[in-house]
VOBA-1610 file (N, C-alpha, C; in pm, whole numbers, padded with zeros to 5 digits, always signed):
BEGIN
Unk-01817-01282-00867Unk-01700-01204-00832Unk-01728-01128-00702Unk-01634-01177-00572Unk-01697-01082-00495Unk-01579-00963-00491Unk-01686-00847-00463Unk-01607-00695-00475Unk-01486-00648-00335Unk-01482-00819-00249Unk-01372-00801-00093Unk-01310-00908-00157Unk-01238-01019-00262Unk-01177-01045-00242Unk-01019-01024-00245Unk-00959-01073-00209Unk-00824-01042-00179Unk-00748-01002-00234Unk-00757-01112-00348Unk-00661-01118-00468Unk-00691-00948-00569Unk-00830-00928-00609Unk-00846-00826-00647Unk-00759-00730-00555Unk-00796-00670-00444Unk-00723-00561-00386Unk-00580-00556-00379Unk-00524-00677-00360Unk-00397-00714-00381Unk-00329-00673-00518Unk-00431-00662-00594Unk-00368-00639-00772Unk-00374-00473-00765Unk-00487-00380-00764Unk-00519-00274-00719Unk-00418-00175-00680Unk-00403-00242-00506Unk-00316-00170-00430Unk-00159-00147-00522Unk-00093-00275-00570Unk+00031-00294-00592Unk+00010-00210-00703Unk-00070-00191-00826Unk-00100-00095-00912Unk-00086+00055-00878Unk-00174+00103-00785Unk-00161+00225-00744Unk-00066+00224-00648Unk-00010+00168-00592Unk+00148+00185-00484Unk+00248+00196-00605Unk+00212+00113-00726Unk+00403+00099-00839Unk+00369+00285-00899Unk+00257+00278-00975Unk+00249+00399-01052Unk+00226+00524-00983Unk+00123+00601-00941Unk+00148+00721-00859Unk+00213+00725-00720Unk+00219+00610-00675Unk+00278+00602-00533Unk+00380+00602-00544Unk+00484+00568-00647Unk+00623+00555-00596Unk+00658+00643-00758Unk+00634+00575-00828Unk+00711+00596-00986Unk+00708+00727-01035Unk+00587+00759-00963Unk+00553+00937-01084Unk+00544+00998-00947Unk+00563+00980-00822Unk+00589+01063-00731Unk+00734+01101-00669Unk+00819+01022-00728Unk+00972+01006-00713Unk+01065+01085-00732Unk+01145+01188-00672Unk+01255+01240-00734Unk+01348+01150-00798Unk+01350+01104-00916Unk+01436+01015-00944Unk+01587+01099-01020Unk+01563+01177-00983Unk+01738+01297-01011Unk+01819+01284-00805Unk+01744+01210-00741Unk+01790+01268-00582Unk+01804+01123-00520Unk+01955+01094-00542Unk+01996+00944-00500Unk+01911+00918-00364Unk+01918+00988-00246Unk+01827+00933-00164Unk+01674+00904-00225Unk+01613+00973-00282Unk+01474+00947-00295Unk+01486+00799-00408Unk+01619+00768-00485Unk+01585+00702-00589Unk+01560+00563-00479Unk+01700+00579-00376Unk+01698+00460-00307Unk+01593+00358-00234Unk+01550+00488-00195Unk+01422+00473-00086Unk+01272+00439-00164Unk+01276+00487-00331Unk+01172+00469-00415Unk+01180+00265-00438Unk+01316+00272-00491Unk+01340+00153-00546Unk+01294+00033-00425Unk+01340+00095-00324Unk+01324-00024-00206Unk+01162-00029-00176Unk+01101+00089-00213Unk+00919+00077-00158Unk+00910-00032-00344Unk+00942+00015-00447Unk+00851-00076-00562Unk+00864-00264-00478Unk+00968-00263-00384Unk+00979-00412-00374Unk+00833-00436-00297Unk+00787-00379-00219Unk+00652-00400-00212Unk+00539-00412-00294Unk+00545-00358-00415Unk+00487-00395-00528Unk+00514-00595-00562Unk+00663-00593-00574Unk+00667-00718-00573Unk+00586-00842-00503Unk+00600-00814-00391Unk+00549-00895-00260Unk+00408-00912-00294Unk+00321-00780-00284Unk+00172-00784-00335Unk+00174-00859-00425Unk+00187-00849-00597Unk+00176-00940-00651Unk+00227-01092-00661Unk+00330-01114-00571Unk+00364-01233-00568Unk+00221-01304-00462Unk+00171-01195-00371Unk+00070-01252-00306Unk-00055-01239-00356Unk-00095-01205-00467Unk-00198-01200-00573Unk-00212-01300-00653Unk-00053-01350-00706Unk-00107-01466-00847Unk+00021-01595-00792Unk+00057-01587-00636Unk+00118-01674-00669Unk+00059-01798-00546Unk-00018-01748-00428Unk-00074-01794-00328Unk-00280-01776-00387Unk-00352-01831-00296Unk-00473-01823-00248Unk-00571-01847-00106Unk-00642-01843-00107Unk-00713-01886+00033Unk-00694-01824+00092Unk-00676-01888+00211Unk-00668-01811+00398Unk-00512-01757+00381Unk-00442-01866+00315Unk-00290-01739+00275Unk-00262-01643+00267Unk-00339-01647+00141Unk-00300-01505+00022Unk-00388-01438+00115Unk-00495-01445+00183Unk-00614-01325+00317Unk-00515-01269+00399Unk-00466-01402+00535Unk-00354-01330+00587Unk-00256-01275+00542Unk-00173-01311+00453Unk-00095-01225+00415Unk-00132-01088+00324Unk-00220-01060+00254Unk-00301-00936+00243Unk-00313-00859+00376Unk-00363-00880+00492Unk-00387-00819+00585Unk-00215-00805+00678Unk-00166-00937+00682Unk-00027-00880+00733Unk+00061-00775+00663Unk+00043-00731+00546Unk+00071-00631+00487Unk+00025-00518+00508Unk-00103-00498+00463Unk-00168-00393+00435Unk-00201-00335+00612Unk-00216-00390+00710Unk-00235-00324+00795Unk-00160-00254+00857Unk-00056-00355+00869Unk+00068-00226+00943Unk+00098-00053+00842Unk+00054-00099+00720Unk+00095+00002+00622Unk-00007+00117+00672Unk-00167+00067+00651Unk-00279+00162+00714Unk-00260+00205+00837Unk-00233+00125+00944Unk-00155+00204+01079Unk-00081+00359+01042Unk+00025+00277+00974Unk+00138+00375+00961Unk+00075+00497+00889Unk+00026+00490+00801Unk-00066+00633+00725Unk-00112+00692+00865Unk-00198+00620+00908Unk-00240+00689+01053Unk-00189+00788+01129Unk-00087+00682+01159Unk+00027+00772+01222Unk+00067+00919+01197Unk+00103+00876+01105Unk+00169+00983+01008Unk+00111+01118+00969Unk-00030+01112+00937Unk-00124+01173+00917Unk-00190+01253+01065Unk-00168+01186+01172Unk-00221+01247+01313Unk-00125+01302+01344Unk+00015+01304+01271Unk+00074+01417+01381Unk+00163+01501+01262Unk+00090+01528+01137Unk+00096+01577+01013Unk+00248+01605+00975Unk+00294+01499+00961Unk+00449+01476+00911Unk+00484+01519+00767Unk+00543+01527+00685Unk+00560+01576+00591Unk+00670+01489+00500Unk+00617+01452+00378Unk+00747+01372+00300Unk+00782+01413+00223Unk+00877+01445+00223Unk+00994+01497+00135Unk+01102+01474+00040Unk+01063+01319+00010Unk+01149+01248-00052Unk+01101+01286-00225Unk+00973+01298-00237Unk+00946+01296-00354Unk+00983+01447-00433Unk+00902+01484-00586Unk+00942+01605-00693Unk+00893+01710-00545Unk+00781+01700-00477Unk+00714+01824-00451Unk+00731+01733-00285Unk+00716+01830-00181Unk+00676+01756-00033Unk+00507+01753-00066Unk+00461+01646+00062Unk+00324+01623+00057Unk+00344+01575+00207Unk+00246+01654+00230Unk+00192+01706+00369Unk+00122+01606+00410Unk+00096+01541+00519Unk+00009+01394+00533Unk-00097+01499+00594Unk-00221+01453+00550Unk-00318+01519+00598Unk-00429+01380+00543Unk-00555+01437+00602Unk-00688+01302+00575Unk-00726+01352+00442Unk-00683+01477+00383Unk-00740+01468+00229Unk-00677+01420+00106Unk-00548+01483+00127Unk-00383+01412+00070Unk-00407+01286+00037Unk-00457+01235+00120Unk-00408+01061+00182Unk-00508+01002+00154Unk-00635+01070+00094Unk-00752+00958+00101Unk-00783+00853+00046Unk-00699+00861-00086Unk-00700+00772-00171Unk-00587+00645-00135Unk-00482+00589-00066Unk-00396+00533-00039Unk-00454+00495+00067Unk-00506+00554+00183Unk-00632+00505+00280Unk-00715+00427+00278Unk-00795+00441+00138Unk-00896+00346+00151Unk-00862+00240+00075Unk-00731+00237-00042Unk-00677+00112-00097Unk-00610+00077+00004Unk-00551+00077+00098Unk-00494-00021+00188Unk-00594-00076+00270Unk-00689+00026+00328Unk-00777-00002+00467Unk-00863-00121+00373Unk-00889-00114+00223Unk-01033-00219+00203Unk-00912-00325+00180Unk-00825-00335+00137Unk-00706-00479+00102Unk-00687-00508+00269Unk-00672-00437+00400Unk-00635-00486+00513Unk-00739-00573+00531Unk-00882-00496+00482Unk-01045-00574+00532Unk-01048-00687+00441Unk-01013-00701+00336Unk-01076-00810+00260Unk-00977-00899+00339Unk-00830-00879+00350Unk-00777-00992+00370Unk-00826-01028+00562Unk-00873-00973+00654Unk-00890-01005+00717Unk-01046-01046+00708Unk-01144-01064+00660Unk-01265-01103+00643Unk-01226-01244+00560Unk-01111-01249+00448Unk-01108-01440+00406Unk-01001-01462+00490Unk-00981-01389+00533Unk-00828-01518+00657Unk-00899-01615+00746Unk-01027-01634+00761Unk-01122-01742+00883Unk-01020-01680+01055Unk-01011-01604+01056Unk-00986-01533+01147Unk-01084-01445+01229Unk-01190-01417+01169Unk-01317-01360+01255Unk-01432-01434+01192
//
């Protein structure tokens, strides 16, 4: 079993993105937040459709065509300390906030770019 492949992080990520990332962080009483919740679980979808329904250099690149733009965007977000407000409570993007969603995207961006035969 190796501890970078894809498919694992791919299962992982979509796990911790459906349950604390979207579901139990959700105002789900605040039609905007429900909207904007419902439309992020479809990324849940996608991950696992790219977990159990592809393999190989596929299911790699597309792990990494996902997950990286997403780790960018944390980046972003976090360097010029934006604030989201959609959810029960705001949460402040900061590098401690965030560390955990950081390193499940950043190791799913790496695994899938280490099996894509791309480097």
């Amino acid at each position: 079993m190796d501890p970078l492949d894809p498919q694992i992080w791919l299962i992982l990520v979509a796990l911790g993105h459906t349950g604390p990332g979207v579901i139990l962080a959700t105002n789900w009483a605040d039609d905007t937040a429900k909207m904007i919740g419902g439309w992020m679980l479809l990324t849940s979808v996608t991950l696992l459709y790219a977990a159990l329904g592809m393999d190989g250099e596929e299911q790699a690149r597309l792990a990494l065509v996902m997950a990286g733009p997403v780790w960018i965007w944390f980046v972003v977000c976090i360097t010029q300390g934006l604030e989201y407000t959609m959810g029960k409570e705001p949460i402040k993007m900061n590098w401690k906030e965030n560390g955990p969603p950081l390193i499940l995207w950043g190791v799913l961006a790496l695994s899938g770019l280490l099996a894509s035969g791309w480097v």
